[in-house]
N, C-alpha and C positions, 0 to 999 in steps of 0.2 A: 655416624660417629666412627672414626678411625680407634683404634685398639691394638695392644699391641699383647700378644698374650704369651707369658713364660709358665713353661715346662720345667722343673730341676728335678725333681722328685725321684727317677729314675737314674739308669744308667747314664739313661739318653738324654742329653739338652735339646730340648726345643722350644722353637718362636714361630711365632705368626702374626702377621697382622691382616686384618679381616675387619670388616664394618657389616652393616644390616643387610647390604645384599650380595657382598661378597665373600669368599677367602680372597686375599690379593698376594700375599704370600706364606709359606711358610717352611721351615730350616730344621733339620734337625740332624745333630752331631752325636754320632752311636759311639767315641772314643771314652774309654772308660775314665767315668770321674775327671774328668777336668773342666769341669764345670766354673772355676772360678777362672780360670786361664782364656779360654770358648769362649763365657756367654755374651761377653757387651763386642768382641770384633764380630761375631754371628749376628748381632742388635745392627751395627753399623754395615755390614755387609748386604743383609736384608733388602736395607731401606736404600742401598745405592740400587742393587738390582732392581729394585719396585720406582726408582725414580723418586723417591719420596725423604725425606729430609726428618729429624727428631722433634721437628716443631711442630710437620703435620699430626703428631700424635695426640690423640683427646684424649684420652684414658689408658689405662695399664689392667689386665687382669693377671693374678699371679696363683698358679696352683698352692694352695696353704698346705698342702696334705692329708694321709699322712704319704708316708714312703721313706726314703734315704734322707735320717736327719741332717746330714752334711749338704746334702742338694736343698733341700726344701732353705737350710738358712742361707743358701747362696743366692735363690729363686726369690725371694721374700726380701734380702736385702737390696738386691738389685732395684726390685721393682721401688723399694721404697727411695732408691738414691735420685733413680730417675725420674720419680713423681715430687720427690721435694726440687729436684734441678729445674723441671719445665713448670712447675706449678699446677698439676695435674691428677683428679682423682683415681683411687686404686680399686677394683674389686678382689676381692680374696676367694678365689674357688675352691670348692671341696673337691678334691684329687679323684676320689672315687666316684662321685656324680659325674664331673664332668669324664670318665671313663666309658659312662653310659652314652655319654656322646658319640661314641665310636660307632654305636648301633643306632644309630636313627631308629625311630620307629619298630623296632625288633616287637611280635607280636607276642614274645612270652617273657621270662625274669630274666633279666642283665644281670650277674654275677662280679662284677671287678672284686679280683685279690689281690693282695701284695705279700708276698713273702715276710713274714715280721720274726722270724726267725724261732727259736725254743715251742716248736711245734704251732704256732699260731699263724695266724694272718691278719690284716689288716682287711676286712671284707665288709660289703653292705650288697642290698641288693636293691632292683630298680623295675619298674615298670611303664611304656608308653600310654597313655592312655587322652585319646582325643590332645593332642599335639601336647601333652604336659609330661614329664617325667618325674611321676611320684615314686617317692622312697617305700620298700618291701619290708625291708630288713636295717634297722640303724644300724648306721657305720661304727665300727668299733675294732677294738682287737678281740680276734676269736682264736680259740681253740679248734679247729679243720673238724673234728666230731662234734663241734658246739654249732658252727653254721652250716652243716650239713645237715644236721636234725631237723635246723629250723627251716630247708630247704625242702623237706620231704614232700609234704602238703602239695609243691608246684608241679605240673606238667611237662614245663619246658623250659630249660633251665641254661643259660649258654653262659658260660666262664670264661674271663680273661685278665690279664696279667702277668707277672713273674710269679705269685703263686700256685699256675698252672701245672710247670714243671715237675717242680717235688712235687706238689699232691693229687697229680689227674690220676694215676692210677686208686687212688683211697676215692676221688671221687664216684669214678664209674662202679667201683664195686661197692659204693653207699645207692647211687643214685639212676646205676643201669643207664636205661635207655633217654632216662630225664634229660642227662646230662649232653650240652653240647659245647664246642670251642671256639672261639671266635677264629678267623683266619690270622697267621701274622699278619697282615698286616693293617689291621684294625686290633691287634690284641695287648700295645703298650701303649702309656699314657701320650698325646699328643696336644700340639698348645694349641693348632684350630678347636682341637672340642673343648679346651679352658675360654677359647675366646668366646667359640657360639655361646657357651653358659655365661662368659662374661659379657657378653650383651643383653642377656637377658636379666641379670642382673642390674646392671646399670637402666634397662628400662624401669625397675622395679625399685631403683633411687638404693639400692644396697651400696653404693661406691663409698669409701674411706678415705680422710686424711692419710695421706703416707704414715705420719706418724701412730697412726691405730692399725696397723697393718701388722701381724702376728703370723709367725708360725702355727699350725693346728699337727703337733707330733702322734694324736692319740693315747699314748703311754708313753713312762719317762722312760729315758735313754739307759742304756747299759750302764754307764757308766754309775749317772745318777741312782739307780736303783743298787750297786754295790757300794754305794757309798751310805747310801741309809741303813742297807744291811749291817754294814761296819757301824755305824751309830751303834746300830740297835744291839749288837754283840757289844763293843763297847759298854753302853749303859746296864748288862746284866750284871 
C-alpha cells in the first residue's frame, strides 16, 4: 500500500511516501510557517521526483496533533481535500507517538515534547517492547514538573522535540543522569515516522472517511480560552 504521509504540526513541513517495505521518498521544508503556500507544490514535487503520479496514492496518513494549531489545521485540511479528490482513506496519527518513531526500538523511555508554551508542554511517553510501541505516560498538556515527577521511577529516559530547548536544563537538574537527548536529527517531528505508524494503522483497519478526519489540539487555543475568560467576567 502506497501512502502519503504529512507533517504540519511543526515549524517544518514534511511529506513522505513510503509503503510496507519501503521509505520511497521524503521532503521536508524547514522555512518558517508557510506551510499553506509549501505544502501541495512539495506533494507535487515529490511524486515527479519518485516518478510516481497522485493516482498511485492508496492512502493518506496525516499528523492530528498536538503542536502548532495553525499547522496541524493546514495538515489535517489538506489531507482531507486530497482524500475526498482521489477517493481515498485517511489515517490520523498522534503527533507524539508517531515521534517515537524516530527511535526505532530505543531500549529505554521515548520522551516527545512540544513546547505548549505558559510553562507546559505537550508531552507523553513511550516504550519498545517486542516490536510494539506501548504508551508510558498519556499524552496531554503538562506542566515540565508535572511530567518530570511522573518520569522519576525510569532509568533511561531520552527526550526530544522543541520542548527540549527551554527546558533541558530543568530536565537534567530533576533527572541527572536519567536523562538523555535525542540527536537533531532524529529530534523533530518527521512524516516517514507518521507514515511507518500510518501503516500500521491502516493494517489495523483505523483509516477514516476524509470527512471524520479532525484536528486533536490537546487544549483549547489562546484565543478561545480568553474568550471564555471574557464570558465568565462578563457573566459576574
Amino acid at each position: 500500500m502506497l501512502i502519503l504521509a504529512i507533517d504540519t504540526t511543526s515549524q517544518a513541513a514534511s511529506i513522505a511516501l513510503i509503503n510496507e517495505e519501503r521509505l520511497i521518498g521524503e521532503y521536508t521544508s524547514n522555512a518558517k510557517m508557510t506551510h499553506l503556500q509549501k505544502l501541495m507544490p512539495m506533494v507535487e514535487e515529490l511524486l515527479n521526483k519518485c516518478d510516481l503520479s497522485i493516482d498511485d496514492i492508496q492512502g493518506i496518513a496525516v499528523s492530528e496533533g498536538p503542536g502548532s494549531f495553525t499547522g496541524i489545521r493546514i495538515g489535517v485540511s489538506a489531507a482531507r481535500a486530497l482524500a475526498q479528490a482521489q477517493d481515498i482513506p485517511v489515517v490520523c496519527v498522534p503527533t507524539l507517538k508517531a515521534m517515537a518513531y524516530n527511535l526505532p526500538y530505543y531500549s529505554g523511555i521515548i520522551c516527545p515534547i512540544l513546547d505548549a508554551r505558559r510553562q507546559q508542554v505537550y508531552g507523553a511517553a513511550y516504550q519498545w517492547e517486542n516490536h510494539d510501541c506501548r504508551e508510558v505516560i498519556h499524552p496531554s498538556a503538562y506542566f515540565i514538573e508535572e511530567l518530570l515527577e511522573k518520569l522519576r521511577e525510569y532509568e533511561d529516559i531520552v527526550f526530544l522535540g522543541d520542548g527540549v530547548l527551554p527546558y533541558k536544563e530543568q530536565i537534567v537538574n530533576v533527572l541527572g543522569e536519567k536523562a538523555n537527548f535525542a540527536p537533531s536529527y532524529n529530534k523533530y517531528q518527521k512524516a516517514s515516522s507518521v507514515g511507518q505508524l500510518g501503516l500500521e494503522l491502516f493494517e489495523n483497519e483505523k483509516q477514516q472517511a476524509y470527512y471524520e478526519v479532525k484536528p486533536n489540539y490537546q487544549r483549547k487555543s489562546e484565543a478561545e480560552r480568553n474568550l471564555e475568560k471574557k464570558r465568565q467576567d462578563e457573566g459576574k
